[in-house]
C-alpha positions as CSV (number, residue, x, y, z in Angstrom):
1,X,-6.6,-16.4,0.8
2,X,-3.6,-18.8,2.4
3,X,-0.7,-17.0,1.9
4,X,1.5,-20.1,3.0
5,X,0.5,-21.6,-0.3
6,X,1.0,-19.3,-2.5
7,X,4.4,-19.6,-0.9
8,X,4.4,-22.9,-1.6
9,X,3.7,-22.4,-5.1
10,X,6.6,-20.2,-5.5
11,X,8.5,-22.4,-3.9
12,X,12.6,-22.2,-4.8
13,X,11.7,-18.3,-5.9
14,X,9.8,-17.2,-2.8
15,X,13.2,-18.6,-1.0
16,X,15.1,-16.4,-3.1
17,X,13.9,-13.2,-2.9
18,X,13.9,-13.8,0.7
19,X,17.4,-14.3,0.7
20,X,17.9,-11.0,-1.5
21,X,15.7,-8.9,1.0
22,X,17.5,-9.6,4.4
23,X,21.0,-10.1,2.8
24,X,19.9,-6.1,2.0
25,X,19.9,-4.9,5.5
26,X,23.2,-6.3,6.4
27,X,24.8,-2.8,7.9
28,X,28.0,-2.4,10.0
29,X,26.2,0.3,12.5
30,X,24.9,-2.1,15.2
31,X,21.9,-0.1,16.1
32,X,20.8,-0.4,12.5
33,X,20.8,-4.2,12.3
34,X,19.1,-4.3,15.8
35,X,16.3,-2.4,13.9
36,X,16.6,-4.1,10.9
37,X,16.2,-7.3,13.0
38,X,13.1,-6.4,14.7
39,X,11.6,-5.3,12.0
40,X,12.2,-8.6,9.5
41,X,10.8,-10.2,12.7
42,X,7.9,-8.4,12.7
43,X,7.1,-8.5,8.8
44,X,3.8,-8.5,7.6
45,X,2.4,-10.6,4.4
46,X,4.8,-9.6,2.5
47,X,2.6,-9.1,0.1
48,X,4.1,-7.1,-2.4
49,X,7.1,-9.4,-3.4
50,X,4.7,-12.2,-3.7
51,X,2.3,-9.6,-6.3
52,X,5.4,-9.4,-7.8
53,X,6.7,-12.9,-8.3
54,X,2.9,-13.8,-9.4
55,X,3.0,-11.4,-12.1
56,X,6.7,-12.6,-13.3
57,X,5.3,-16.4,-13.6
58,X,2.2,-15.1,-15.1
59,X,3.7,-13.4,-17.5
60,X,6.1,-17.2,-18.1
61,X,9.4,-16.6,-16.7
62,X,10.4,-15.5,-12.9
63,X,14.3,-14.3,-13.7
64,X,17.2,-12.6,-11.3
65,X,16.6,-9.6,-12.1
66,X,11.9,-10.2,-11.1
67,X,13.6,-11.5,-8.1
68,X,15.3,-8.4,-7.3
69,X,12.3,-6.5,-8.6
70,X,10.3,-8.4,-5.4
71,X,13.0,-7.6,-3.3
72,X,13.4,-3.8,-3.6
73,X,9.6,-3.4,-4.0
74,X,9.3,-5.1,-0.3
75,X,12.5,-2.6,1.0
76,X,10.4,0.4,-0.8
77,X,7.1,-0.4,0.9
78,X,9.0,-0.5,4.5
79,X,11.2,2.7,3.6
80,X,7.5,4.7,3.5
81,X,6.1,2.9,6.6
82,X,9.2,4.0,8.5
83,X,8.7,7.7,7.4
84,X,5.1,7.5,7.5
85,X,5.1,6.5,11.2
86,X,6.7,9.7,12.4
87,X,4.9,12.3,10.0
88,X,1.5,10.1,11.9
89,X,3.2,9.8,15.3
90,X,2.0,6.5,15.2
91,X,3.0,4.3,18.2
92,X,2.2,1.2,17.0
93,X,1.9,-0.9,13.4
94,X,1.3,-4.4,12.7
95,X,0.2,-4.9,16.8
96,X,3.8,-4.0,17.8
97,X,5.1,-0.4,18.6
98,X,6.9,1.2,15.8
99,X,11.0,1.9,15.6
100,X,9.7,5.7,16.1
101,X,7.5,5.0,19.8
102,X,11.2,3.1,20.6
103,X,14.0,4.9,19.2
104,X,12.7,8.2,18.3
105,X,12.1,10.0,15.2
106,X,15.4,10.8,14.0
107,X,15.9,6.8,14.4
108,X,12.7,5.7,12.4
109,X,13.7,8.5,9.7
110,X,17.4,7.4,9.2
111,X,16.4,3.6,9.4
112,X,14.0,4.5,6.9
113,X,17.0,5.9,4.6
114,X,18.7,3.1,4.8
115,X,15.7,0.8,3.3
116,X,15.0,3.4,0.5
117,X,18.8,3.3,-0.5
118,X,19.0,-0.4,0.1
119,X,15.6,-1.1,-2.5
120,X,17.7,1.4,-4.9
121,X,20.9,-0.6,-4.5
122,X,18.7,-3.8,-5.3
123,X,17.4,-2.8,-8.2
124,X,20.8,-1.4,-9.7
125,X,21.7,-5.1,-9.3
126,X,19.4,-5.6,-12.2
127,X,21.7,-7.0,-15.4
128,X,19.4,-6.0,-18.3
129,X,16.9,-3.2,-17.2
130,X,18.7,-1.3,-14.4
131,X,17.8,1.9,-15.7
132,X,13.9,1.7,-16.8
133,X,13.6,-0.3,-13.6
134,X,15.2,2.5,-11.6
135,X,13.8,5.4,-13.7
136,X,10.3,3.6,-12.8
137,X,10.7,3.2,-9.2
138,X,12.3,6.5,-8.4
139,X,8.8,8.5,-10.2
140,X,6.9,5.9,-7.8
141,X,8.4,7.4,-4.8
142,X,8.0,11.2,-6.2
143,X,4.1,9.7,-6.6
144,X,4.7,8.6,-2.9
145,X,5.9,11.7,-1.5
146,X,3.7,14.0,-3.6
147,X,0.3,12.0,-2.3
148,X,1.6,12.7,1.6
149,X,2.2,15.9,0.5
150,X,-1.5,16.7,-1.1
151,X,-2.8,14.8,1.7
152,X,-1.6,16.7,4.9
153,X,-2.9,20.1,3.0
154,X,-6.5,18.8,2.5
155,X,-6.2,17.2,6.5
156,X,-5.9,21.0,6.9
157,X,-8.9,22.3,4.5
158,X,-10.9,19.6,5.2
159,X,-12.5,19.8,1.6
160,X,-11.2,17.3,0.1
161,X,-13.4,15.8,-2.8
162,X,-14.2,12.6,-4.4
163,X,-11.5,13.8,-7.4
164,X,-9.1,14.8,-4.7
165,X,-9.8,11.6,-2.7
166,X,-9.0,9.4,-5.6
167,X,-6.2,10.7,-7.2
168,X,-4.9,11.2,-3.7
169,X,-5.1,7.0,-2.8
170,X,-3.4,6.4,-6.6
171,X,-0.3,8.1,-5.5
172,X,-0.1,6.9,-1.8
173,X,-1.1,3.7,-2.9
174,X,-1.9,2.5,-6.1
175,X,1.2,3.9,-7.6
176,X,3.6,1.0,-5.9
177,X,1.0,-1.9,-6.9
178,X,1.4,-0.4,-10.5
179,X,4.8,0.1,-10.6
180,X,5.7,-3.5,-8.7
181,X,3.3,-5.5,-11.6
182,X,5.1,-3.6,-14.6
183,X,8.6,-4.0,-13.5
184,X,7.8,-7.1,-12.6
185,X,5.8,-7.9,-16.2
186,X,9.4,-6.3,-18.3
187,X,11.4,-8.7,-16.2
188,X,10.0,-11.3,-17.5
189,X,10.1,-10.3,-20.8
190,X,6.5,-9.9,-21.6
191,X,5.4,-8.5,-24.6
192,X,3.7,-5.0,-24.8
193,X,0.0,-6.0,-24.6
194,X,0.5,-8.1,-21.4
195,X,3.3,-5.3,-19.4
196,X,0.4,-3.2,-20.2
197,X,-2.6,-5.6,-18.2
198,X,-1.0,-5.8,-15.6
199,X,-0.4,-2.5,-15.2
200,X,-3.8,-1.8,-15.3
201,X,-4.0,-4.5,-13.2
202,X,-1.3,-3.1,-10.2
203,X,-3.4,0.1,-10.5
204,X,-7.0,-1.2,-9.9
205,X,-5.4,-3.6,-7.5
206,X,-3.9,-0.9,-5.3
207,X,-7.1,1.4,-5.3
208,X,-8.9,-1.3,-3.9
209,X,-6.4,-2.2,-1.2
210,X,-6.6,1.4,-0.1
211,X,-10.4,1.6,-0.2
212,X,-10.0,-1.4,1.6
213,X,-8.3,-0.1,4.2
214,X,-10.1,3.2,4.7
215,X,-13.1,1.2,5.3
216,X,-11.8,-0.9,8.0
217,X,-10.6,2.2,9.5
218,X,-14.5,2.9,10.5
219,X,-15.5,-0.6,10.6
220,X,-13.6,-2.0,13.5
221,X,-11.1,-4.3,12.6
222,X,-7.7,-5.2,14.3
223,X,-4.7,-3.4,11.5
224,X,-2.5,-2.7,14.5
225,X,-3.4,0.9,14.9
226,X,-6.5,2.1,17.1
227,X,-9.8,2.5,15.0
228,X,-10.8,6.0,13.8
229,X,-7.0,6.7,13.2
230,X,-8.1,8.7,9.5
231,X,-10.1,11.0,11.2
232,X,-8.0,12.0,14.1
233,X,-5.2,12.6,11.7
234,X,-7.4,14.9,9.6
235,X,-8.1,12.2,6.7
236,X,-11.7,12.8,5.1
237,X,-11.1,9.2,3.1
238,X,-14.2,7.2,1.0
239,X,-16.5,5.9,3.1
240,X,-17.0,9.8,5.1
241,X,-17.1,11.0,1.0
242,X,-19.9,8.5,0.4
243,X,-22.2,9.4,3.3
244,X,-21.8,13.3,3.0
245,X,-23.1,12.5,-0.8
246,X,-26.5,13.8,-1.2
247,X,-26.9,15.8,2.3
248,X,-27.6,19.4,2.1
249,X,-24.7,21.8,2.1
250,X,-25.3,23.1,5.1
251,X,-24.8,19.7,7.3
252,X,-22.2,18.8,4.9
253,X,-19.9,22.1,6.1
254,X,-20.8,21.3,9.6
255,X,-19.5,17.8,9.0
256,X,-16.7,18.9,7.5
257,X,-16.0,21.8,10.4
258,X,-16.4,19.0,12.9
259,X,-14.0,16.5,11.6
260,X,-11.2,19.9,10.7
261,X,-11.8,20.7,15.1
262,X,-11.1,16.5,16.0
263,X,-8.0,18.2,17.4
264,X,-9.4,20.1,19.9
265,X,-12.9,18.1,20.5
266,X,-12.0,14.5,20.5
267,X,-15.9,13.9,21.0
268,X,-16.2,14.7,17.2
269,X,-14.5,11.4,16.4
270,X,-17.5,9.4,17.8
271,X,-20.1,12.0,16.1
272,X,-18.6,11.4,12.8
273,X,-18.6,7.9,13.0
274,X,-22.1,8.2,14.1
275,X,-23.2,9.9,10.6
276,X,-20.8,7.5,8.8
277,X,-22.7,4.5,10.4
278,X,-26.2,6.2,9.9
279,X,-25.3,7.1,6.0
280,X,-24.4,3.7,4.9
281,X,-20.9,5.1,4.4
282,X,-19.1,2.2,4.0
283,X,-21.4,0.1,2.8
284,X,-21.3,2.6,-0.4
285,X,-17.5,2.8,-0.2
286,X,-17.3,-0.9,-0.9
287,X,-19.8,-0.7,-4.0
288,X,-16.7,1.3,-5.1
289,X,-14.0,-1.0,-3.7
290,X,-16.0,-3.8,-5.7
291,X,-16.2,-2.5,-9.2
292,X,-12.3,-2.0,-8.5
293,X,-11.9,-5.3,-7.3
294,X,-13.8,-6.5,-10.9
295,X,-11.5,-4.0,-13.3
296,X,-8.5,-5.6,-11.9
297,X,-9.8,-9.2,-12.5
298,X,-11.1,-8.1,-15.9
299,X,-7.4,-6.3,-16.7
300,X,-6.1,-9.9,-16.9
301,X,-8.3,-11.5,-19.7
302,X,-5.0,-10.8,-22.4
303,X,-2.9,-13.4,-20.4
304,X,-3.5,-16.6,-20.7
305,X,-4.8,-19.2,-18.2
306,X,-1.9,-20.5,-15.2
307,X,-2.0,-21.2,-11.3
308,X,-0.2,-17.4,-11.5
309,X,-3.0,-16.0,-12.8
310,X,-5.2,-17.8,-10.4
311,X,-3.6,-16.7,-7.8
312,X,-3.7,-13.2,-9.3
313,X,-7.4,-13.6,-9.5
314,X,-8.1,-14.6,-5.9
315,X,-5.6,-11.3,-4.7
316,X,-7.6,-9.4,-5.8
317,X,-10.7,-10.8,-4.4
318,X,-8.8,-10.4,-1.4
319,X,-8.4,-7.0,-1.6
320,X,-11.9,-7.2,-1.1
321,X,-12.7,-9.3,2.1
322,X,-9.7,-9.2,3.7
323,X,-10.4,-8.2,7.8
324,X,-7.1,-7.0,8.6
């Protein structure tokens, strides 16, 4: 998928939200705006606002307030990386080290304040739908909190199930990608039938970008963070799920013992991989990932026919194939 042009395609719009998003981050600490700096510099896709602004044309009208919508939804997405990179000490994201391997913790956390408030004070901006825009995006983050939450106590137990696993990747994930296509789908004034599509839409969406994800984590591509990174922090995720299916309870404790001791026996990393590889783990995870892939696409079929919903179309096929 060329992400230059789909910017192109949202042309004047894609211009504006950008303006909206780093006029945001404007602070008068110095330190902050150093931050803020490097990380607008090292911003990813951006793929989120663009969801966003897709759905809003879609749907027949991008207006101030979908722009703001795109905005805040990009600020909330970078508030959680910011938090999420000290609760996984992670060093490095994107290919470049985090604010927390540079500043600190207490840097990463308070930077990551700062967005959350900032994608708040966006969205209060709103003219018409302040408040169901705000009501919607502050249950999204108690969705965001509660899934880290649920998912640290099964990276202890280590028995997490295909139930846990799913409802688990919803609210890390699939919540935002719900929330983002809704917002953005009222904004525009769509009527019930369509806000509702792409709702269903956002959520099938975001369940396959996480499957996505957990299946590169075994599979060896370049995300910026060292391979095997779910299983050293504990995270029994799809493709693990899909090869202990069908194996005998016995190897499937032992499994499950071996990836709850990673912290002590690193060599348990390569031995779960190994029965991953051996299982056809991921190659089953992505049947899953698939028939996600194909409800999202299907979700759509109420609106009618533009280059939006195109675009929508191949996003989610990117979801998919994406390497990275």
């Amino acid at each position: 998928m060329d992400f230059a042009q789909v910017q192109t395609f949202l042309a004047d719009d894609w211009i504006s939200v950008q303006d909206l998003f780093k006029g945001a981050l404007y602070s008068d600490a110095t330190l902050m705006n150093e931050t803020n700096t490097y990380l607008v510099s090292n911003e990813g896709k951006m793929l989120r606002p663009m969801l966003s602004l897709l759905v809003s044309k879609a749907c027949g009208n991008v207006t101030d307030e979908s722009k703001r919508v795109a905005a805040a939804s990009e600020l909330l997405h970078n508030a959680t990386l910011l938090h999420d990179d000290v609760l996984d000490q992670s060093s490095r994201r994107r290919g470049v080290p985090t604010v927390m391997s540079m500043l600190g913790s207490k840097a990463s956390v308070l930077a990551g304040d700062f967005w959350l408030v900032m994608a708040v004070d966006t969205i209060l901006g709103c003219r018409r739908y302040s408040k169901t825009l705000l009501g919607m995006f502050s249950h999204t983050v108690k969705d965001l909190v509660d899934g880290e939450m649920f998912q640290m106590e099964k990276a202890e137990s280590a028995d997490t199930t295909r139930m846990d696993y799913e409802d688990m990747i919803y609210l890390k994930t699939a919540t935002l990608f719900e929330t983002i296509c809704c917002a953005a789908a009222i904004t525009a004034g769509a009527p019930r039938k369509v806000e509702n599509a792409v709702r269903e839409y956002g959520r099938n969406l975001g369940m396959a970008f996480q499957i996505k994800d957990d299946i590169l984590d075994y599979d060896g591509a370049d995300l910026g963070k060292p391979v095997g990174t779910d299983l050293r922090e504990g995270k029994i995720t799809l493709p693990l799920l899909e090869a202990l299916d069908g194996v005998e309870p016995k190897r499937q404790a032992e499994v499950r013992r071996m990836v709850k001791e990673i912290p002590e026996k690193e060599g348990n990393v390569a031995k779960v991989e190994v029965f991953v590889k051996d299982r056809n783990g991921t190659a089953r995870a992505a049947v899953t990932l698939q028939d996600y892939v194909n409800r999202a696409k299907e979700s759509l079929e109420p609106l009618d026919w533009s280059p939006a919903k195109d675009w929508l179309l191949k996003l989610a096929d990117y979801c998919a194939y994406r390497t990275i």
